[in-house]
C-alpha positions in Angstrom: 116.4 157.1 11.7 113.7 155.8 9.6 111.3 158.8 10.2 113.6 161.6 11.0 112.6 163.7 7.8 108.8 163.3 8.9 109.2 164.1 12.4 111.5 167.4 11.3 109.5 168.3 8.5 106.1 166.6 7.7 105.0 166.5 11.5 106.8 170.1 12.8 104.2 171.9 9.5 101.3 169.5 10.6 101.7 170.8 14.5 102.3 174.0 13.6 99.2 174.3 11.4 96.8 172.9 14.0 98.0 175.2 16.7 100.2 173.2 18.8 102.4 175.3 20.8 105.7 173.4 22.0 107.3 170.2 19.8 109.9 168.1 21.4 112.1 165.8 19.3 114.0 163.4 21.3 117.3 161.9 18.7 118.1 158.9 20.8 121.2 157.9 18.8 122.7 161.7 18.5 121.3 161.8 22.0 119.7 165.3 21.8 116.1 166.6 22.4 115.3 169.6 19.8 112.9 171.7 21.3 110.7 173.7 19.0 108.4 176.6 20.8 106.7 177.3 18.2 103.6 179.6 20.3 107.0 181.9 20.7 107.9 181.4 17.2 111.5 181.3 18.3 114.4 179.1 17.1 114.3 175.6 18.1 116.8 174.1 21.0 119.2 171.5 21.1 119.6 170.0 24.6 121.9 166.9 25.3 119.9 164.4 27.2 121.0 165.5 30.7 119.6 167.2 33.4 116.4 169.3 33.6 114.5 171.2 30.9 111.6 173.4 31.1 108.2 172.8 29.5 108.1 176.2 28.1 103.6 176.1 27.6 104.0 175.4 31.6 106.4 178.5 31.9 108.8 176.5 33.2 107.2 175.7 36.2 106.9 171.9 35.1 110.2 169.9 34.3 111.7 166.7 32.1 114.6 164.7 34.0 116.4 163.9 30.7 118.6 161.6 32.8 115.6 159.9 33.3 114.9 159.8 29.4 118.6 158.8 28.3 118.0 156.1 30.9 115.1 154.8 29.5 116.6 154.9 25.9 119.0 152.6 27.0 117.1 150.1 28.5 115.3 149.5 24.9 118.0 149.0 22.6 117.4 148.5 18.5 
């Protein structure tokens, strides 16, 4: 919670700045992974943290298990 407004805001015009293509955001109390892909300057994403997503700079050809993720959020709480 404590750096939400820099990872939305401060880091997401940083990244897109120096060029980086794809910016994943993973909220692990809402439980959601925004997705920004910004080489496609498209909307960003909102996944739940289930199942498979796409790397979109691998053109989908490479995947995240967000079960895997959620998992590992758990194991760490606060």
């Amino acid at each position: 919670k404590a750096t939400r407004r820099k990872d939305c805001y401060k880091k997401l015009e940083k990244y897109i700045n120096a060029g980086v293509k794809e910016y994943w955001i993973i909220d692990p109390d809402e439980k959601k992974l925004l997705v920004y892909q910004i080489e496609e300057d498209k909307f960003p994403v909102l996944y739940g943290l289930t199942g498979k997503v796409p790397i979109g700079i691998y053109q989908g050809k490479l995947m995240i298990d967000l079960d895997l993720v959620a998992a590992g959020i758990q194991e760490y709480p606060e």
